[in-house]
C-alpha positions in Angstrom: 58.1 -76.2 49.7 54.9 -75.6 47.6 53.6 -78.7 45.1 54.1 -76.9 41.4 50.6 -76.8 40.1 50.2 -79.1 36.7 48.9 -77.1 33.4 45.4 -78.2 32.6 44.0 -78.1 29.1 41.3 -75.4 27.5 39.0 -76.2 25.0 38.5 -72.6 23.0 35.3 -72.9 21.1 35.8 -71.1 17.3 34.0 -67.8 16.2 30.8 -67.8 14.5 30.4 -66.1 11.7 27.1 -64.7 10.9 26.1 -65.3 7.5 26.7 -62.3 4.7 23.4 -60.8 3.4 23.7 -60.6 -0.6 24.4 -57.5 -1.7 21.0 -55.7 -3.3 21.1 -54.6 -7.1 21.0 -51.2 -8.0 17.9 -50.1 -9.0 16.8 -47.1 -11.0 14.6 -44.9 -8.9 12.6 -42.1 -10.9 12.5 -38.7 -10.0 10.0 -36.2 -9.5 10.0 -33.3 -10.7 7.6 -31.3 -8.1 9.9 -32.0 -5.2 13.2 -32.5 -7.0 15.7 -29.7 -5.5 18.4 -27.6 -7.1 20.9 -27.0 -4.7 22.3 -23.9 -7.1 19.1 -22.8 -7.4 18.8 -21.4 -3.5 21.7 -20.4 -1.7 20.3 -20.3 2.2 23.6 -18.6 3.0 23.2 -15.5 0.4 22.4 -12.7 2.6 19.3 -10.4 1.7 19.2 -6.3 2.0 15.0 -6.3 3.3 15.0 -3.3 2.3 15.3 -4.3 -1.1 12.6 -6.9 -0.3 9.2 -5.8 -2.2 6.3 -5.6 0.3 3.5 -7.7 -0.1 0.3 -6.5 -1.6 -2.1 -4.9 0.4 -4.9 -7.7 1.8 -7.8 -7.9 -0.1 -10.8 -7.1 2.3 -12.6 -10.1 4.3 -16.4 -10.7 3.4 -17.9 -9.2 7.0 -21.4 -10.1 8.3 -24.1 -8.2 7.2 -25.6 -7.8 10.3 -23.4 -4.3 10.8 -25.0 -3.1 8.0 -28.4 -4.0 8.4 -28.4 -2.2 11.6 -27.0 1.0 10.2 -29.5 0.7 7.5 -32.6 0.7 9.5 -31.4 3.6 12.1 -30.9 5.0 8.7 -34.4 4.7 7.9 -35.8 5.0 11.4 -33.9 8.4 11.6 -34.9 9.7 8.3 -38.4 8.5 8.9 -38.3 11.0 12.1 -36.5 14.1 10.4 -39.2 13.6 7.4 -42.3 13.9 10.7 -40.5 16.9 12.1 -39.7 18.6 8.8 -43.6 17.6 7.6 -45.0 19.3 11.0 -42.9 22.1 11.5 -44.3 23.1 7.6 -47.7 22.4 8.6 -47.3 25.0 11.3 -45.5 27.4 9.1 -48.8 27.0 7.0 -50.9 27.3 9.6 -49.0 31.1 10.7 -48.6 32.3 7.1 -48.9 31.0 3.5 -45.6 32.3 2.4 -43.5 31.2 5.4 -44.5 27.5 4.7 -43.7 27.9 1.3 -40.4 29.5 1.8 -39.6 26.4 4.9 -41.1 23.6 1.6 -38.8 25.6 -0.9 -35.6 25.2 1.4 -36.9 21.8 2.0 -36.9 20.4 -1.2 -33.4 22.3 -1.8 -31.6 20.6 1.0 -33.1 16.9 -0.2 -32.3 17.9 -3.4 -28.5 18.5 -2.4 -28.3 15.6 -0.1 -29.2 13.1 -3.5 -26.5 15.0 -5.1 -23.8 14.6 -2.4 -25.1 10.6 -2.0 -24.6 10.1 -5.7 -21.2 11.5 -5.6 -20.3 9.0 -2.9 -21.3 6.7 -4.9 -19.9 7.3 -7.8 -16.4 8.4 -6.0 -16.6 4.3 -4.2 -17.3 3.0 -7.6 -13.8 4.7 -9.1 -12.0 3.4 -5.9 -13.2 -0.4 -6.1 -12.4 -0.1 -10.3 -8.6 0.7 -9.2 -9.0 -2.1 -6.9 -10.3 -4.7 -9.6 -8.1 -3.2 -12.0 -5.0 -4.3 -9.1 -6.0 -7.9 -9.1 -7.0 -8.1 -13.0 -3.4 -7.4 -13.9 -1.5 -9.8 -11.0 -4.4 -12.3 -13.0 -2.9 -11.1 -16.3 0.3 -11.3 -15.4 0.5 -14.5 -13.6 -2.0 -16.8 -16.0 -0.2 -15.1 -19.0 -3.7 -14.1 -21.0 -3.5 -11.9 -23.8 -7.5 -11.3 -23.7 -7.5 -10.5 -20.0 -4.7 -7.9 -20.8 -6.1 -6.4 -23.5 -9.3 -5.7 -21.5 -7.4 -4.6 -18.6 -5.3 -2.0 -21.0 -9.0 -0.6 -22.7 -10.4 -0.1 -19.1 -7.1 1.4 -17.6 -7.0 3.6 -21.0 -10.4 4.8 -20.5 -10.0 5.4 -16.7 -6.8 8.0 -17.2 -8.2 9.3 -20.2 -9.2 12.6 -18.1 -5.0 13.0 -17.0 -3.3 15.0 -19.6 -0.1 13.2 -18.9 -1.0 10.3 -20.3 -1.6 11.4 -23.1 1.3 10.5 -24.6 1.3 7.4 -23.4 -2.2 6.5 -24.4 -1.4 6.9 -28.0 1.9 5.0 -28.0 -0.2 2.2 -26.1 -3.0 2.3 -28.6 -0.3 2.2 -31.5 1.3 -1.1 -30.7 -1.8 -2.5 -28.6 -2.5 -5.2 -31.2 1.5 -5.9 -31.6 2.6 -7.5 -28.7 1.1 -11.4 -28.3 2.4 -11.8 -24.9 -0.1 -10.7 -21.8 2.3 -10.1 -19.2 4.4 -7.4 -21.7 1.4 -6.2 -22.6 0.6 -5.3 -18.9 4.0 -3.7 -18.5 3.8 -1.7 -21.4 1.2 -0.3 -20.1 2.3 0.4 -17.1 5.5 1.9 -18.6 4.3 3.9 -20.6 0.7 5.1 -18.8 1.9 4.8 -14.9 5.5 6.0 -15.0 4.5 9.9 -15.4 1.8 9.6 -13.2 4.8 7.8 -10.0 7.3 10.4 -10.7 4.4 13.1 -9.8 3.3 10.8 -6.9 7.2 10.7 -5.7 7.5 14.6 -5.8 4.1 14.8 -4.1 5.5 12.6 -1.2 9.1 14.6 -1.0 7.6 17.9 -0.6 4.6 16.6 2.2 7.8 15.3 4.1 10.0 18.5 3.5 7.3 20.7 4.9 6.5 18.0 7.8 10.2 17.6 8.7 10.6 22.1 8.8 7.1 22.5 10.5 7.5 19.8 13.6 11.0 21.3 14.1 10.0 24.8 14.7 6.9 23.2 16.6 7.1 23.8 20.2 4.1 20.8 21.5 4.6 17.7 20.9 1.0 17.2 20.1 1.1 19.7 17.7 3.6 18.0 15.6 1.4 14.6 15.5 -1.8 16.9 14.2 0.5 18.4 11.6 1.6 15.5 10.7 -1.7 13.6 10.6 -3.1 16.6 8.3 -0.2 16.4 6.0 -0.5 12.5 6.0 -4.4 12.9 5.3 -4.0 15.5 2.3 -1.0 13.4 0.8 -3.5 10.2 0.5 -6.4 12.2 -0.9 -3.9 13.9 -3.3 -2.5 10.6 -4.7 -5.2 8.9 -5.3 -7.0 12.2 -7.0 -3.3 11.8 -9.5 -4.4 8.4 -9.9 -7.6 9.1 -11.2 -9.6 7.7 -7.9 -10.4 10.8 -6.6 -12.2 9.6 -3.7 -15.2 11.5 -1.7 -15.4 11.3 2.0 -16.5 7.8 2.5 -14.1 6.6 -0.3 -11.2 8.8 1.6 -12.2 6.7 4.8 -12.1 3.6 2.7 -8.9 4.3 1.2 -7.2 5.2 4.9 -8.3 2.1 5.8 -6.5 0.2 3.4 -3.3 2.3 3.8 -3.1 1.5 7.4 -3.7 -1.8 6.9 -1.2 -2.0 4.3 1.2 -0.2 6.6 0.4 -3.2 9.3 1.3 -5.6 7.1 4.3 -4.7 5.9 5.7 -2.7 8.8 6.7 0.4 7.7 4.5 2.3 10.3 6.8 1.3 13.3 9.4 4.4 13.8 11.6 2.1 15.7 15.7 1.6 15.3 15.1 1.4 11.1 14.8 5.6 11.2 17.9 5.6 13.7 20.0 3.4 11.5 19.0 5.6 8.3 19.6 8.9 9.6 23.0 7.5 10.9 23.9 6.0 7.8 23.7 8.8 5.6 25.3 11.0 8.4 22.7 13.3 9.3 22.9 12.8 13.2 26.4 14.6 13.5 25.4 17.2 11.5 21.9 18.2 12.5 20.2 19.8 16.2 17.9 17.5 18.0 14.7 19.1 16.9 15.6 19.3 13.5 16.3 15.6 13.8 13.4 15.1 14.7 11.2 16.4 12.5 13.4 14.7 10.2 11.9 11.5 11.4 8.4 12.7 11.0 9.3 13.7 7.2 10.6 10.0 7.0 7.3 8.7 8.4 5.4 10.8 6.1 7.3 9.4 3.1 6.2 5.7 4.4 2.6 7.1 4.6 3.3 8.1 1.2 4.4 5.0 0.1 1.7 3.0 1.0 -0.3 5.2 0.0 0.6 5.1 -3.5 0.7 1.6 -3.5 -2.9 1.6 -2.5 -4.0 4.2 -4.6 -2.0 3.0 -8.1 -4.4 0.9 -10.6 -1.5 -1.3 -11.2 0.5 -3.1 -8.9 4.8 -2.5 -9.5 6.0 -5.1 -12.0 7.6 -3.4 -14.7 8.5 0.1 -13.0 10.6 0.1 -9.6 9.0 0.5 -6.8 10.3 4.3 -5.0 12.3 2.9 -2.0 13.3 4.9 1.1 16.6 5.4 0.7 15.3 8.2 -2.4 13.5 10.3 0.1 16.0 9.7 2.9 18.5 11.2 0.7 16.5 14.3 -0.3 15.4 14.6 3.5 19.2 14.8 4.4 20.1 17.4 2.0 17.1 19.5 2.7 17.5 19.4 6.0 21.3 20.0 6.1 20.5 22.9 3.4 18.2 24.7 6.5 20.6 23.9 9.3 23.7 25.5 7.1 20.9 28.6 6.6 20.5 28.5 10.0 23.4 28.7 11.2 24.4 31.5 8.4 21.8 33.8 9.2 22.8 33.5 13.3 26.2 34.3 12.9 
């Protein structure tokens, strides 16, 4: 039989408690302003059309080196130097045969130097008009963003004088000059201006760009290369930018005209809108055009749509002012036009086939 074991005693040591910390006052803490945030203000969650998003403004041109231009300048000069030899000795000799022959050869001489001083001073003065519309673009985001009457009012006189030669602004002009010295504000001031000066001139600039993209759009459909179609539409693209600018008042010659490309592209870059990528599939789908229309006419469709974004940017790039008080011509506007032209000729189409 097993020995019951005895119950022993346990000591049980008690809990210790750690010590409370004191509670700390409340203390006032004093906000700031600058990086206080409203939680009304932005709603992360709100969801935003981009194609109602305004594009950005075209980039303001970087400061290059100089050493480009050096160079050009003295093969310039070297090349002149050697024309002005040749032209010299080939006189000489026409001298040397008969006295009226090198008169005749100095007479068209000093007529083609004469023209050339002409054509270089048109140039001139043509780049001159196209970097006024671009100070005039960055004078009235200045204006409008520091709120000064005085910048305002300058930019007004100077945008005045600059469309006085456009008879459509006539109108406008006076109205402008009539309550000039009425409104305090700068930034009203600026859209008054472009109310009343500008909006004629945009609704010119958007039939301009519908009727380059109508004739694009029935051209590359009836178009049987494929490379014709992009030299059509490159010509048509080209034409459109010299013609907008010319509406507003630029009227660019041929190195101005290369200038001015080379800021639409660039504002096409940033902003996009030179990608034909799903955006023209969605539209055309949207608005129903893809059940209705052939292939080919869809297609040149696409190239009228393109040529409207051309058109867009080009506007943008060629307008003195920058869109602030007048909306900015969207897409969807020539999308729409696009469809019912284009439905209009397949319905004639099919009409005068059956």
């Amino acid at each position: 039989m097993s020995q019951t074991r005895k119950p022993g005693a346990f000591r049980i040591e008690p809990e210790r408690h750690k010590p409370e910390k004191p509670k700390r006052k409340p203390a006032a803490i004093k906000a700031d302003t600058a990086s206080a945030v409203v939680p009304a203000a932005v709603d992360v969650f709100d969801e935003i059309d981009p194609a109602e998003l305004d594009p950005p403004p075209p980039p303001r041109p970087k400061r290059r080196s100089r050493l480009g231009a050096i160079l050009v300048a003295a093969l310039g000069i070297f090349v002149s130097a050697a024309i002005g030899l040749w032209i010299d000795g080939l006189i000489r000799d026409l001298f040397a045969r008969a006295d009226w022959l090198g008169w005749a050869a100095a007479a068209l001489a000093a007529i083609a130097t004469l023209s050339l001083l002409i054509i270089i001073t048109r140039e001139m003065v043509a780049l001159r008009r196209l970097a006024s519309v671009e100070a005039m673009r960055r004078q009235a985001a200045d204006a409008i963003a520091s709120s000064d009457a005085r910048k305002a009012r300058d930019l007004v006189d100077h945008l005045s004088g600059f469309l006085a030669a456009r008879a459509e602004t006539a109108a406008g002009r006076r109205a402008l000059a009539e309550l000039r010295d009425d409104v305090i504000d700068g930034p009203d001031l600026v859209h008054l201006a472009e109310t009343e000066l500008l909006a004629p001139l945009d609704r010119q600039a958007a039939t301009l760009i519908a009727d380059a993209a109508k004739r694009v759009s029935i051209v590359t459909a009836v178009s049987p290369r494929a490379l014709f179609d992009v030299a059509y539409v490159m010509f048509e693209a080209a034409r459109l930018v010299r013609r907008l600018s010319e509406l507003y008042g630029a009227r660019p010659g041929t190195l101005g005209f290369v200038r001015l490309g080379r800021s639409v592209i660039a504002h096409l870059a940033i902003t996009g809108s030179i990608a034909a990528t799903d955006s023209f599939v969605q539209q055309i789908i949207g608005h129903g055009l893809a059940a209705r229309l052939s292939a080919k006419l869809g297609e040149g469709v696409v190239n009228g749509m393109m040529t409207a974004r051309i058109g867009i940017a080009a506007m943008e790039t060629a307008r003195p002012l920058p869109f602030s008080a007048v909306k900015r011509p969207g897409m969807g506007e020539f999308v729409t036009t696009l469809t019912k032209f284009a439905a209009r000729k397949e319905s004639e189409g099919g009409s005068e086939g059956q």
